[in-house]
N, C-alpha and C positions, 0 to 999 in steps of 0.2 A: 283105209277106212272108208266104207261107203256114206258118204251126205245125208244128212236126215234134214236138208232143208228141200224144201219140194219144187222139185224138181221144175214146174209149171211155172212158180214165181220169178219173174226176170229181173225182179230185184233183190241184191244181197242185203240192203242196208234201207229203211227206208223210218225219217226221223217227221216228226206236223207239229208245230209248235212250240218245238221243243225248250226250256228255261230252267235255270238252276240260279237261285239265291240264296244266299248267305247274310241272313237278316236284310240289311240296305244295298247291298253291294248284288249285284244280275253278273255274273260270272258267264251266264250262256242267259241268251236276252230270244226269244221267238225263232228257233233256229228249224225252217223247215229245208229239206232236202234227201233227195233220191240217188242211192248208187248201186247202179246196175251189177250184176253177176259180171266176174273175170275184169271189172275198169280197177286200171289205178290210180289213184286220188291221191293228190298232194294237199293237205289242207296247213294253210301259212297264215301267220300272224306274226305278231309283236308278243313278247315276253306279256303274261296278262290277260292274252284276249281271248281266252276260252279253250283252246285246245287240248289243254290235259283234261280239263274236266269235261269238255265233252266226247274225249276216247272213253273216260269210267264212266259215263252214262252208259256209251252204248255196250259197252262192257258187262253193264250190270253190277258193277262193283259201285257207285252210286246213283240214287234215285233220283230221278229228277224231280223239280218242283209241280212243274208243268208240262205236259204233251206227251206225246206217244213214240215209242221208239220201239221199230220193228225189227230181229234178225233174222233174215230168212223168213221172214209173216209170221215168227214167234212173238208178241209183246214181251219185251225184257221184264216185265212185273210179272207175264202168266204161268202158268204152269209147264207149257212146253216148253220155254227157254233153257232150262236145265240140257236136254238136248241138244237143243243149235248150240249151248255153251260149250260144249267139246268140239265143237265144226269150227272153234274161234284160236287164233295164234297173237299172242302179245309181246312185245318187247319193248318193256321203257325204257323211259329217257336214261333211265341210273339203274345200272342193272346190276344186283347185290345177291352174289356169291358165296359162295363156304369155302373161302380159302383152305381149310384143311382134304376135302375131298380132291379127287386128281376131275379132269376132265372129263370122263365116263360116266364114273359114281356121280356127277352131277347131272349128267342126262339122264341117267336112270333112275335118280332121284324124282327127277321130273316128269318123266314118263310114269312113273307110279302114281304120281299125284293124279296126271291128263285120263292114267289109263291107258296110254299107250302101250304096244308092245318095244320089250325090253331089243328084244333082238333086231330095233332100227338103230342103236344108238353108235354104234360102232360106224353102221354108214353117214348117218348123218354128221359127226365127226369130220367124217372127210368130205362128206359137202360142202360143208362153212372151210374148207381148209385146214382141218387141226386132227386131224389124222395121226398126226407124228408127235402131236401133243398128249394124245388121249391119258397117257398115265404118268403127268405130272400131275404136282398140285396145283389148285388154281391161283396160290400167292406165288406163285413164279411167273402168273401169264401176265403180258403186257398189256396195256387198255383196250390195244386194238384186238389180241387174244379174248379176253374177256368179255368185247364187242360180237363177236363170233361166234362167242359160246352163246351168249344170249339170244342169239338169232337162230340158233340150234335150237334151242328148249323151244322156242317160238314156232318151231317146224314140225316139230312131235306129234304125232294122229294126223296127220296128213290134213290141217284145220284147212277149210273153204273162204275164209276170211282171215286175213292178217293184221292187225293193228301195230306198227313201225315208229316208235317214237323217237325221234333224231337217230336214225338206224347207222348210220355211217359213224358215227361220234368217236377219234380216234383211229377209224380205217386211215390204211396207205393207198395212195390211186389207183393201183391193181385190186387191192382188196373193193373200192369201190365198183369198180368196174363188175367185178367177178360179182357180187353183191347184189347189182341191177341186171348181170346175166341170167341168175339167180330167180328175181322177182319177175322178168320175162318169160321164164321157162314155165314157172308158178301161174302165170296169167293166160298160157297158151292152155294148161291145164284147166281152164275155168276159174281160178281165184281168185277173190277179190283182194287187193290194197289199198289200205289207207296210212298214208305215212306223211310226216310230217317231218319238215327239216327250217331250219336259218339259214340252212346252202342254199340259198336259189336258185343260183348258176347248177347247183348240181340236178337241179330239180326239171328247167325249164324245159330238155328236150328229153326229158323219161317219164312223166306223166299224160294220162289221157285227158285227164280236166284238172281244175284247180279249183279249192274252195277258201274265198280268202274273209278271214274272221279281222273284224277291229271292236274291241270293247266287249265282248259275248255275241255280236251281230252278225248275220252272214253278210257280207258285202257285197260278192258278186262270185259266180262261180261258170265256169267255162272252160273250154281250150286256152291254151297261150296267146294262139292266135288271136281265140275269138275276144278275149280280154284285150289283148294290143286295140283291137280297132271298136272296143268299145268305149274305153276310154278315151278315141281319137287321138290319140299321141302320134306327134308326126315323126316321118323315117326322116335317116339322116343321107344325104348324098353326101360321096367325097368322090372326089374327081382328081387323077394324076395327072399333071400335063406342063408342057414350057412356060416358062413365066411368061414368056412373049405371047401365049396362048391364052395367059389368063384373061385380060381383058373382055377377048370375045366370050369367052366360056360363061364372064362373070354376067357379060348384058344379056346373054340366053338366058342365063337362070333368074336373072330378074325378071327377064321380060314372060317368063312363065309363071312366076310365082307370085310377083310384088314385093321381095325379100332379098335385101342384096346378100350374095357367097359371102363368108370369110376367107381369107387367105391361111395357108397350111405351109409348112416347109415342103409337101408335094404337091401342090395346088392349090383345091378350093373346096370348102365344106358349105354344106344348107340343111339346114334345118326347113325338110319340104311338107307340108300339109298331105295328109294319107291321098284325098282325092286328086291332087296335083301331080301326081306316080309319073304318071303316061304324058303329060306334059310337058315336065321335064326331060323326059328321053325323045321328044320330039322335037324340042325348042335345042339339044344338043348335037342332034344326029348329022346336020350339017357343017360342026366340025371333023365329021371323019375321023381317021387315025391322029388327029393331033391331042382326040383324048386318049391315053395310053392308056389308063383304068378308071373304071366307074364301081363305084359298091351301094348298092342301097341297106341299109344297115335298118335290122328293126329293132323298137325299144326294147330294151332286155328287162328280163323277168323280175329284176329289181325296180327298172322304173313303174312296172305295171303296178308291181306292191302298193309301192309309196305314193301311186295314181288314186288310188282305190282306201290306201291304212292313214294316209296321211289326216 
């Protein structure tokens, strides 16, 4: 299906003020933000803090209270959204079935709805992996089956934007893999993703930015990286070496840092200040091989969360 979002515009998504309340309660509180044609966006929170309800904003399946929300430079209120609304792919968090239809009849159910053509469904089948599934019913498929399917129907019209809500929920590690090989291949084609998960870890090194929500509020949004050193969170050294060795190793790293090591059953840990990197590999390099291994370890995608949600 060919794009009816123009082509010109380098943004797929773009939201100015955006807020949603429910009498007293700000479920999406001033939420502005831009994302570009073919990024994938992990957007994370805390159970509460806005994320479902601002995928049906931009959705168009609710209106917000306040702000403007763009798809493709369609206003989701105006008249040309109707349009950009077929260039769009969703998969929720719970994704609800006709157990009596087999596999097929349920993509071409759906494809009738998108308007899709009927004669993709059989391939798309075997993209998500259920090929060999297609003409059971769906009260046979297992969660993770079921997971697949959903993400089938979500692939239908060849949408320019994807909206992923906990997308993995139920996959086996292979299926995730295949999953994210998936949302790569999709992203080399130009797509946009915005998906959301509570895997972290699954998320840290497959996203191009992160957009992290606490209470309806945007908090902060970037690369992984650029989040690590925004919240100055310091790395961790560990260092493998003779006990006999520790001593010296341990007055190096003090005398670089101000911060005495820990001792480890293979050496010595520190908790080093982001700027202090290169000091510490300097203040050690006059032990030579008596250190067997060094790792600088950066805070993982959970501690950035809880840096920023806490």
């Amino acid at each position: 299906m060919v794009s009816t979002f123009p082509a010109s515009d380098a943004l797929a998504i773009s939201l100015h003020d955006v807020s949603k309340h429910y009498g007293a309660l700000r479920a999406v509180d001033g939420v502005s933000l831009d994302i570009p044609r073919g990024e994938i966006l992990g957007l994370i929170g805390h159970n509460g803090a806005g994320k479902s309800t601002l995928f049906k904003m931009m959705l168009g399946l609710t209106r917000a209270t306040q702000g403007d929300i763009r798809m493709g430079g369609a206003s989701v209120t105006g008249r040309d959204f109707r349009a950009a609304r077929r260039q769009l792919g969703y998969l929720p968090e719970n994704v609800v079935l006709y157990d009596n239809l087999d596999g097929l009849e349920t993509l071409q159910f759906f494809a009738r709805l998108k308007g899709a053509p009927l004669a993709e469904c059989p391939a798309m089948l075997e993209r998500v992996g259920l090929g060999h599934a297609g003409r059971r019913p769906v009260r046979e498929y297992s969660k993770g089956m079921r997971q697949r399917l959903g993400f089938a129907q979500a692939l239908l019209g060849s949408p320019r934007v994807l909206f992923l809500d906990e997308p993995t929920n139920g996959l086996d590690p292979a299926a995730i893999r295949d999953f994210y090989a998936t949302l790569r291949a999709l992203q080399a084609d130009g797509v946009t993703v915005i998906i959301t998960s509570h895997i972290l870890s699954e998320l840290q090194e497959r996203v191009d930015r992160l957009a992290i929500l606490a209470s309806g509020r945007l908090q902060a949004v970037g690369s992984v990286q650029a989040l690590r050193e925004q919240t100055r969170m310091p790395l961790t050294v560990e260092l493998e070496l003779d006990a006999t060795d520790a001593p010296a190793a341990a007055q190096a790293l003090q005398g670089a840092t101000g911060i005495a090591p820990e001792a480890t059953p293979a050496g010595l840990r520190l908790q080093c200040p982001r700027e202090q990197k290169m000091a510490v590999l300097a203040a050690l390099a006059p032990l030579g091989a008596r250190v067997r291994d060094l790792k600088l370890l950066e805070p993982s995608l959970e501690d950035v969360f809880f840096g920023f949600a806490a």
